[in-house]
C-alpha positions as CSV (number, residue, x, y, z in Angstrom):
1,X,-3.0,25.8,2.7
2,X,-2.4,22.2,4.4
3,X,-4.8,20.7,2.1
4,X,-2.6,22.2,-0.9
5,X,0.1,20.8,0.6
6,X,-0.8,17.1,1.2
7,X,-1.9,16.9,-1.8
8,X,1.6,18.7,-2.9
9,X,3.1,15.3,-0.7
10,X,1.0,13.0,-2.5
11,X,1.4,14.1,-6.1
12,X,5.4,14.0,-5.0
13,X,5.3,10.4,-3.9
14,X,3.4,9.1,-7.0
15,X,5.7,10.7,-9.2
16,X,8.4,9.1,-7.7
17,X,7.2,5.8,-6.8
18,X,8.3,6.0,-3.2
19,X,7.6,3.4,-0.9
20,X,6.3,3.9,2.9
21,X,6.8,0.2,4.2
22,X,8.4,-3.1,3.5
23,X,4.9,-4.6,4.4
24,X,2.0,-4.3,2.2
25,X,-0.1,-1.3,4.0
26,X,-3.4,-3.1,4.8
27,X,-6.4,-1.5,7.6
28,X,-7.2,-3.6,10.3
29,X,-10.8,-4.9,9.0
30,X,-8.6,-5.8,6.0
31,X,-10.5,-9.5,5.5
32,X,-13.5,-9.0,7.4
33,X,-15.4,-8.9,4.1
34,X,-15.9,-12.1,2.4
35,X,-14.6,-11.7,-1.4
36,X,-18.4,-11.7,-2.9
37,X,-18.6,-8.8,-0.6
38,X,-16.0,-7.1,-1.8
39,X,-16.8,-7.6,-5.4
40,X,-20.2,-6.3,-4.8
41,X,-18.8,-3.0,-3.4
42,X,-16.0,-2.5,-6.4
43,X,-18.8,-3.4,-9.0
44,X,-20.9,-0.2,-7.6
45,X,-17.6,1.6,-7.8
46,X,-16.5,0.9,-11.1
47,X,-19.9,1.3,-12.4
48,X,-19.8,5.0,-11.0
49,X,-16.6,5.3,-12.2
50,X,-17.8,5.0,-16.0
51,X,-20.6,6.3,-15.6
52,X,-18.8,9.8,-14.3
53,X,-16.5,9.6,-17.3
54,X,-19.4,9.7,-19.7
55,X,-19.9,5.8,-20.6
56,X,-22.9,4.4,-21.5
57,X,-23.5,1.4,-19.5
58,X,-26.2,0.0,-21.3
59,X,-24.6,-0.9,-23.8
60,X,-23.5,-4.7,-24.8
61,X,-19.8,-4.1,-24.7
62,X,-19.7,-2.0,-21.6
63,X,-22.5,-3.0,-19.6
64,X,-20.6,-6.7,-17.9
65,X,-17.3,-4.1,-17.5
66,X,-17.8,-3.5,-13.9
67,X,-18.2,-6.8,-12.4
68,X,-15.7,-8.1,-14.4
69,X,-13.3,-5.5,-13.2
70,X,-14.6,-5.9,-9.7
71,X,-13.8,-10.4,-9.9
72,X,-10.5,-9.6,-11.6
73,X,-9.4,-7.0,-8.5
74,X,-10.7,-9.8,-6.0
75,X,-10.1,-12.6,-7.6
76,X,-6.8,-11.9,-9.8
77,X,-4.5,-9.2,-10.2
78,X,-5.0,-8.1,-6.4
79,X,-5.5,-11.8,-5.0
80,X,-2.1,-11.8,-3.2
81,X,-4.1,-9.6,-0.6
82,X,-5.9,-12.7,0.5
83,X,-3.6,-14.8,2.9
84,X,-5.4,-17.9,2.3
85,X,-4.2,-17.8,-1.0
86,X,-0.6,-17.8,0.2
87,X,1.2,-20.6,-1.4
88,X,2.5,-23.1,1.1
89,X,6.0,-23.8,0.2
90,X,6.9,-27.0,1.9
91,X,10.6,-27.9,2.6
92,X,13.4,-31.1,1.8
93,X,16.0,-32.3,3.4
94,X,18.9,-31.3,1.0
95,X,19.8,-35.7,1.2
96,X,21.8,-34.8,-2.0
97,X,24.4,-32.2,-0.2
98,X,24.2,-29.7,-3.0
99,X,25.8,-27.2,-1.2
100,X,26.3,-24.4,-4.0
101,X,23.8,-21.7,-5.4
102,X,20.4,-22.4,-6.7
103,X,19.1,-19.5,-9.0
104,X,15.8,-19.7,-10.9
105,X,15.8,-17.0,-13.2
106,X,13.4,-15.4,-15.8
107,X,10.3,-15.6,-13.2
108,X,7.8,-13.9,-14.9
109,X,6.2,-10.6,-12.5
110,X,2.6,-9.4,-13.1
111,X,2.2,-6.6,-11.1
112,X,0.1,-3.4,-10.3
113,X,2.0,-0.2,-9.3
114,X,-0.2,1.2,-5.8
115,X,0.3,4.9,-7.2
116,X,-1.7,4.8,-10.2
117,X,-2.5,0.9,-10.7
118,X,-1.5,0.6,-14.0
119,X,0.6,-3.0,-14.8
120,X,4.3,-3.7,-13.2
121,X,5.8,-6.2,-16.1
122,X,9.2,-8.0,-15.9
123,X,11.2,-10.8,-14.9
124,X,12.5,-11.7,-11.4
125,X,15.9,-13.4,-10.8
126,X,16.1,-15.6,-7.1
127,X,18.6,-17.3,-5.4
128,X,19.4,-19.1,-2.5
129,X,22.3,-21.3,-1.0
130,X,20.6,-24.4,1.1
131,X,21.6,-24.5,4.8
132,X,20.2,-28.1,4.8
133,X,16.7,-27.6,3.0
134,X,15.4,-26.8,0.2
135,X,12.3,-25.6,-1.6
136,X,10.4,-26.7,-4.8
137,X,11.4,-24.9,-8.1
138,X,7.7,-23.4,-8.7
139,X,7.6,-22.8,-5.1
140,X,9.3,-20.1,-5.9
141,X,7.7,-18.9,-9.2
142,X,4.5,-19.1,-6.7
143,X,5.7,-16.9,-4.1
144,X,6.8,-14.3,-6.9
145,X,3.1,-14.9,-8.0
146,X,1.9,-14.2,-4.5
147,X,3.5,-10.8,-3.5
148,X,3.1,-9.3,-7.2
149,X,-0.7,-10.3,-6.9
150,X,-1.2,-6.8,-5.2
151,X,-1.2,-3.3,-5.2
152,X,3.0,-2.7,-5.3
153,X,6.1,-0.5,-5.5
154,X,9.0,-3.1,-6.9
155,X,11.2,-2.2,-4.3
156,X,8.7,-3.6,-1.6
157,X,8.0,-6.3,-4.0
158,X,12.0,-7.3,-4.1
159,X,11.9,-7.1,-0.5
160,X,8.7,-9.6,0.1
161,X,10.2,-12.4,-1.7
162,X,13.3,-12.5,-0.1
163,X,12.0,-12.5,3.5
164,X,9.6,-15.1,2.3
165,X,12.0,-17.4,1.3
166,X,14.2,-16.5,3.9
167,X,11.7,-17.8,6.4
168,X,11.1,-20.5,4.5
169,X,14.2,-22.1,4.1
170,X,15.4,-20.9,7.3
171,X,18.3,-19.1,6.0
172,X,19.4,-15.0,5.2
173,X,21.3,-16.5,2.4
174,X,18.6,-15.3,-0.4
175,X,19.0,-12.7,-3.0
176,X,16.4,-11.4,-5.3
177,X,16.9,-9.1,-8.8
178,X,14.1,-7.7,-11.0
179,X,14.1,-5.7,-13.6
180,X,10.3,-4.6,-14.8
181,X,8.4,-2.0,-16.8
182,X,6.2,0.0,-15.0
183,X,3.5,1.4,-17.6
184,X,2.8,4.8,-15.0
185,X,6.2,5.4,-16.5
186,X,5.9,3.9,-20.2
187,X,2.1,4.8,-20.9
188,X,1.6,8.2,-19.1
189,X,3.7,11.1,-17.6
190,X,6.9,11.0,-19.1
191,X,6.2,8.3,-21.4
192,X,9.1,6.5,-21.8
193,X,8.5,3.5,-23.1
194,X,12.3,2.5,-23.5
195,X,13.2,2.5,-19.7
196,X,12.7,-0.2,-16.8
197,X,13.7,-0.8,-13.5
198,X,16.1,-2.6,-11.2
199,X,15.7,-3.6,-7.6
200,X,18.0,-6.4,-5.8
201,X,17.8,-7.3,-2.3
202,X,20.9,-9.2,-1.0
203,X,20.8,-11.4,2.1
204,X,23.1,-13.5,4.2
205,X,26.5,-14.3,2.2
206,X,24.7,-12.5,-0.9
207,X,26.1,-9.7,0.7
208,X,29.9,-10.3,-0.1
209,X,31.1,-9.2,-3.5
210,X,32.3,-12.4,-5.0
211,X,28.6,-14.4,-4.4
212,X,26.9,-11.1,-5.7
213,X,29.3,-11.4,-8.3
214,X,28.3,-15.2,-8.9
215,X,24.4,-14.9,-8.7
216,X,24.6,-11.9,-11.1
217,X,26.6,-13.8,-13.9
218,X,24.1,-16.3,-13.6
219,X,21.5,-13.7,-14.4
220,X,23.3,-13.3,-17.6
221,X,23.7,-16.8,-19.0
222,X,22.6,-17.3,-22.4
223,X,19.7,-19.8,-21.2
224,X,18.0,-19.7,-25.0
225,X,16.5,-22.7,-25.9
C-alpha cells in the first residue's frame, strides 16, 4: 500500500510540474565523476534503454545513438550541472550614472523539464536597476544559458537567474519574466500544443506596482526589426 502510494505522490507531482526547491537538487558525489565517466555510464544506459524498447542497435542509423545521447546530456543540454562551466559575469563601474532600468528582453531558454525531460522552449525577459555596477549584455543571455542547461521546472529556473544576478550586481533590484512551452504538456498528456507558461520573479523595488508596471511594458515593445 505505501509503495502504491508514493508512486500515487510522484505521478501527482509530474503532472503538475511542482517544484521541491529553489536550488537544483544535486547528491553529494554530484562531480566526483569526471564527465568521460559520466558519459561512459549514460552510454550503457541509453543503450539498454533501446535495446528494452525493441531497437536494433546494430544498425547504421541507431547504432552511434547512445553515445551521442550520453555527450549531449554531459556536454550540452544538462551542462549547467557542471559549475566550472558557470559563466563569470564580471562587473563595471556604472561611470556613465545611468540610473534607470536596464531590460534585455527576448533571451532565448533551452530547457529540459526534470519530470519527464522533454524540451522547456521560450523566451526570458530580465531586468535590473544598477546600484553603481553593472553587468555585460550577454552576461546575462549567459547566465539564462547556464541555469536552463539542466534538468528544470521554470519556476526554479525564474528563481536561479534572479538570485544570480542579484549576487552579481550586488543589488535585490532584479526581476525576471518567461514565458516557455513545455513539450510534457504540448507533445504528451493533454496535448495542448496552443498553451505556455508564465513565471516572474520580482526583487528589490521590482516589487512596487509602478516599476512592475514599467519593466512589463517594456516586455511589450514592438522591438521588430
Amino acid at each position: 500500500m505505501k509503495l502504491d502510494k508514493d508512486i500515487q505522490d510522484i505521478e501527482a507531482i509530474g503532472d503538475d510540474h511542482i517544484g521541491t526547491s529553489s536550488e537544483t537538487p544535486l547528491r553529494n558525489d554530484a562531480f566526483e565523476l569526471t564527465p568521460n565517466e559520466k558519459i561512459d555510464i549514460i552510454k550503457d544506459d541509453v543503450r539498454h534503454i533501446m535495446e528494452t524498447l525493441g531497437l536494433d542497435l546494430t544498425d547504421d542509423s541507431l547504432k552511434g545513438t547512445p553515445n551521442r545521447v550520453a555527450k549531449m546530456f554531459v556536454n550540452e543540454i544538462f551542462g549547467g550541472l557542471d559549475p566550472n562551466k558557470k559563466p563569470s559575469a564580471s562587473t563595471f563601474d556604472n561611470k556613465y550614472k545611468y540610473g534607470e532600468m536596464l531590460v534585455e528582453k527576448n533571451i532565448t531558454v533551452y530547457s529540459t523539464c526534470e519530470h519527464h525531460l522533454l524540451p522547456i522552449v521560450g523566451k526570458a525577459h530580465v531586468a535590473y536597476i544598477s546600484n553603481g555596477t553593472v553587468v555585460g549584455l550577454s552576461k546575462m543571455n549567459r547566465i539564462v544559458d547556464y541555469f536552463a542547461k539542466r534538468p528544470q521546472v521554470q519556476e526554479r529556473l525564474t528563481i536561479q537567474i534572479v538570485k544570480e544576478l542579484q549576487e552579481v550586481l550586488n543589488t535585490k533590484d532584479v526581476a525576471c519574466v518567461i514565458d516557455a512551452k513545455h513539450l510534457c504538456v504540448n507533445s504528451r498528456g493533454i496535448k495542448d500544443v496552443d498553451s505556455s507558461t508564465v513565471t516572474s520573479e520580482f526583487g528589490g523595488q521590482f516589487k512596487n506596482k509602478d516599476t512592475r508596471r514599467e519593466f512589463l511594458d517594456y516586455i511589450n515593445l514592438d522591438t521588430t526589426f
